[in-house]
C-alpha positions as a printed Julia matrix, in Angstrom:
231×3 Matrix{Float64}:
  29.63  -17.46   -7.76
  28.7   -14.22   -6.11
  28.4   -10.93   -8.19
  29.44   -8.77   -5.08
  33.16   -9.39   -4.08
  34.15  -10.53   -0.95
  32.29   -9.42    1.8
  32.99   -7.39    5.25
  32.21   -9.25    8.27
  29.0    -9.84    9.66
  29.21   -7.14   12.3
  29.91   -4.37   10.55
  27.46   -5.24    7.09
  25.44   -2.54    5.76
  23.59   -5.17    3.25
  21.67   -8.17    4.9
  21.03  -11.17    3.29
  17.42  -12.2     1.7
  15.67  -14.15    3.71
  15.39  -17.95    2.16
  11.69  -18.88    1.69
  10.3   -15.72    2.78
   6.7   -14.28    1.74
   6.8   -11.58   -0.31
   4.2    -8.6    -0.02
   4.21   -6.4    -3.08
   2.51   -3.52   -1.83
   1.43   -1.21   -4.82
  -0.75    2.41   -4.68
  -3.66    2.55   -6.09
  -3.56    5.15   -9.06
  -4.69    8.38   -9.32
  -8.2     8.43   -8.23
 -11.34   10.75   -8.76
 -10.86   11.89   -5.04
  -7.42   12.97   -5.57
  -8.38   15.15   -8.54
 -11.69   16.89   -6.94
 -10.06   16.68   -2.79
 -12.33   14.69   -1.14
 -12.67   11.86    1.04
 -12.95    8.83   -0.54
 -14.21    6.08    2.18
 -16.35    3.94    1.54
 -19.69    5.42   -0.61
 -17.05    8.76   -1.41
 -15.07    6.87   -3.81
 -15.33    7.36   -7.14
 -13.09    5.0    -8.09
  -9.39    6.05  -10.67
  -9.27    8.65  -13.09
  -8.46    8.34  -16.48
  -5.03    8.84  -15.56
  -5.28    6.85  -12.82
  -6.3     3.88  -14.93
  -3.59    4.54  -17.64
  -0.65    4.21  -14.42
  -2.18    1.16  -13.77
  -2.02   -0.37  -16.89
   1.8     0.88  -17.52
   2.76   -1.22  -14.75
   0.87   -4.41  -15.34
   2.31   -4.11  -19.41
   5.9    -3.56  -17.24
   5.04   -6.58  -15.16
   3.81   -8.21  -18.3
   7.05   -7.47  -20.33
   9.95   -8.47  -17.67
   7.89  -11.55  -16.45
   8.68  -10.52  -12.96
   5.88  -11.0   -11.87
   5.31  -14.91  -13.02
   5.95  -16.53   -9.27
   2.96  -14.21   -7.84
   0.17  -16.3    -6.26
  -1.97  -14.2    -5.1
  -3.38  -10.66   -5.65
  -5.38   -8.91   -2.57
  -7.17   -5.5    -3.04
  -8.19   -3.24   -0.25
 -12.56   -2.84   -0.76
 -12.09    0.53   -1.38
 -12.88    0.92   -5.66
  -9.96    2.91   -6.42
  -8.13   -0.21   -4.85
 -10.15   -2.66   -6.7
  -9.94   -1.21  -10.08
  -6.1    -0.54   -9.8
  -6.16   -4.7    -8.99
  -8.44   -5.77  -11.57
  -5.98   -3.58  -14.41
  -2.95   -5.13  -12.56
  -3.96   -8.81  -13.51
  -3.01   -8.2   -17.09
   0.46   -8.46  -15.69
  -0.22  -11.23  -13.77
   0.12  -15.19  -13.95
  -3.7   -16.09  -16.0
  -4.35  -18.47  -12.69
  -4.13  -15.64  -10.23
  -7.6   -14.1    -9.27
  -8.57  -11.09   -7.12
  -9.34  -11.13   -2.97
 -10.19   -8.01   -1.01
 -10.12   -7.53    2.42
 -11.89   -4.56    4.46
  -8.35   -4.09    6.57
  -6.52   -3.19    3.93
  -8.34    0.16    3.39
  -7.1     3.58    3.87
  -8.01    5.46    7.41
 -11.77    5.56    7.57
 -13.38    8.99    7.48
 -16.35    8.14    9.22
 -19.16   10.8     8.96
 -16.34   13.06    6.67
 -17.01   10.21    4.0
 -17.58   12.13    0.55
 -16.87   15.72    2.12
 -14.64   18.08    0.42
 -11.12   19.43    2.35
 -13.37   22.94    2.86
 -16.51   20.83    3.98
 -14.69   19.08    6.47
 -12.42   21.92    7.94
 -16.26   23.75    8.54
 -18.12   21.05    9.29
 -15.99   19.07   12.51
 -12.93   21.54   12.37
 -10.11   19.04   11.67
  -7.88   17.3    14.06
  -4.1    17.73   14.82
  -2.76   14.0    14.41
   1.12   15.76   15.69
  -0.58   16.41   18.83
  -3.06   13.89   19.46
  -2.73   10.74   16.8
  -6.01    9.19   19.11
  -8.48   11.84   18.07
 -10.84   10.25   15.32
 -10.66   12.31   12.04
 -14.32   12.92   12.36
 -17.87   11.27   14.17
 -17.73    7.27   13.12
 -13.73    7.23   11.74
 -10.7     6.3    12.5
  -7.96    7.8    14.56
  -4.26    7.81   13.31
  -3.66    5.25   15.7
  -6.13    2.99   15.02
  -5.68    3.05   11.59
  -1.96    2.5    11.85
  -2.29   -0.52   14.19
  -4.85   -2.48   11.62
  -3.07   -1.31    8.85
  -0.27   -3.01   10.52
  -2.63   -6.37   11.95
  -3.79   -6.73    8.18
  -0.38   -6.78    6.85
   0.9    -9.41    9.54
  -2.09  -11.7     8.92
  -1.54  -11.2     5.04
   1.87  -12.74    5.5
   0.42  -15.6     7.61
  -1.95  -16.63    5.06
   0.41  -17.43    2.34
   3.72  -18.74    3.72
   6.23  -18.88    1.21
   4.09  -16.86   -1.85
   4.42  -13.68   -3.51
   1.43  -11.5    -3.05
   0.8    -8.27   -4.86
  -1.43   -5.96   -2.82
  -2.92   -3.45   -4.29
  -3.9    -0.83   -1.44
  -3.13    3.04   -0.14
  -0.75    5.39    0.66
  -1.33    4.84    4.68
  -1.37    1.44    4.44
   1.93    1.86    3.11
   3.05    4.73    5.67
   1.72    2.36    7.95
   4.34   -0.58    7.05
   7.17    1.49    6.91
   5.98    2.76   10.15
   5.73   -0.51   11.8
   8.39   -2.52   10.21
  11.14   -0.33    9.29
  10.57    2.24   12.36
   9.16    0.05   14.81
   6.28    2.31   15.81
   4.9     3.51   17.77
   1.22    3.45   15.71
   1.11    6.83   16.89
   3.79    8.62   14.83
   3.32   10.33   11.42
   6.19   10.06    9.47
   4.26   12.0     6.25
   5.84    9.64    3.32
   5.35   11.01   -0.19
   4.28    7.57   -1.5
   3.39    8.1    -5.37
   0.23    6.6    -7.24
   1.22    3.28   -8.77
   4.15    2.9    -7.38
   5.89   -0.14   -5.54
   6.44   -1.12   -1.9
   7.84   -4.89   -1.2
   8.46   -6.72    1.57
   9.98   -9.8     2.48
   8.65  -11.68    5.88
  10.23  -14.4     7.36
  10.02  -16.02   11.13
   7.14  -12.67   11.61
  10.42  -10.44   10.29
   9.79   -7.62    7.81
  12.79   -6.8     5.74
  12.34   -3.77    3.29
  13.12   -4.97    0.32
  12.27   -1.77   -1.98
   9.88    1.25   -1.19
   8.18    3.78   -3.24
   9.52    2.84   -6.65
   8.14    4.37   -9.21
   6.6     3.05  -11.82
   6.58    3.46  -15.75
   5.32    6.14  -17.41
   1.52    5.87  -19.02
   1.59    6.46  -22.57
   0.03   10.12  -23.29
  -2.69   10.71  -25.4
C-alpha cells in the first residue's frame, strides 16, 4: 500500500514516478584534495592527490554506506584517472559490496588545464591571463586544455556511455565538481554545454541519477555527507 495518500492527476504532478529498472549513477566528489588547500591546478601530473581531511570525508561516507547497507545492490565503482578521484574510490570500497572492484576512465576527469597543469591561481592569471567562460565558454583555459564547452559536452558523452555500459546496475562514480555541474547542466537544464550555472557542489558529497530509455531523472543532488570524526 502506498505511503503517500492519494495522488493528484497526472497532469498537474509535481513528483514523478521512479523509473522501473533504471541504472543508477551515484555520482560522488572527490574529497578535499591537496590542490584545493594550496590553489592550484590539479590535471593530470598537478595532482597531489586528498588531504588528510580529504581522506577522513571519504572514509565517513564509505563507514555511512557501510552502516545503512545502502549501498549493497552497487555493481560497479568507476573513478575519474585523476588521483584525488582514485583515492576518494579506493577509500569508498570499504562501503562497498567485497565483489565490487575499481575502473577509471580518462572522461570522467575534471576540465583539463592543459599547459596551466600544476600552476598556482597567481601563476596562471600572469602567465596566459585567464579566460572569461560568461563571455566566451569556447576559449581553452590555457595552451593544450579544455574549453568550458568541450569539457561540458564529454563530461556529458562519458556520463551517457556510463549508463550504457551497465543497464540495469547501480554504479557509484567517484569524480569532480564539473563533472557534476556538467550533469545537472545537461540533464536537468538541457544545455546548452556552453552555460555555467556555478553549482556549489561540496567535497564528498552525493549526486544520483536514475537513467532509463537514455532519460536522466535527478534523483538527489549535492547531499552532503557525514561528518569525519575530528582528531
Amino acid at each position: 500500500m502506498s505511503t503517500h495518500g492519494p495522488r493528484p492527476p497526472e497532469g498537474i504532478r509535481t513528483i514523478g514516478d521512479l523509473p522501473v529498472g533504471a541504472t543508477h549513477l551515484v555520482l560522488v566528489r572527490h574529497g578535499q584534495a591537496m590542490a584545493n588547500v594550496h590553489g592550484h591546478f590539479g590535471g593530470p601530473t598537478g595532482c597531489q592527490g586528498l588531504s588528510e581531511l580529504g581522506r577522513r570525508q571519504a572514509e565517513a561516507l564509505a563507514g555511512a554506506w557501510r552502516h545503512t547497507g545502502s549501498m549493497n545492490h552497487v555493481a560497479a565503482l568507476v573513478s575519474s584517472t585523476l588521483l584525488r578521484a582514485s583515492e576518494t574510490a579506493d577509500l569508498l570500497q570499504a562501503g562497498l559490496p567485497t565483489a565490487v572492484r575499481l575502473a577509471s576512465r580518462d572522461a570522467l576527469c575534471e576540465l583539463d588545464p592543459g599547459e596551466a597543469d600544476g600552476l598556482t591561481w597567481a601563476e596562471y592569471a600572469e602567465r596566459f591571463g585567464g579566460v572569461d567562460w560568461n563571455v566566451d565558454p569556447t576559449e581553452p583555459i590555457a595552451p593544450a586544455g579544455e574549453s568550458w564547452q568541450e569539457f561540458t559536452a564529454r563530461a556529458r558523452d562519458a556520463l551517457r556511455a556510463l549508463a550504457e555500459e551497465y543497464p540495469g546496475e547501480t554504479v557509484v562514480v567517484a569524480t569532480h565538481a564539473g563533472v557534476i555541474e556538467a550533469s545537472m547542466l545537461h540533464f536537468a537544464y538541457g544545455g546548452p554545454s556552453g552555460r555555467r550555472l556555478l553549482l556549489r557542489t561540496e567535497h564528498c558529497s552525493v549526486t544520483e541519477w536514475a537513467v532509463s530509455e537514455g532519460n536522466f531523472t535527478l534523483i538527489r543532488y549535492n547531499a552532503p555527507p557525514p561528518m569525519p570524526a575530528s582528531d
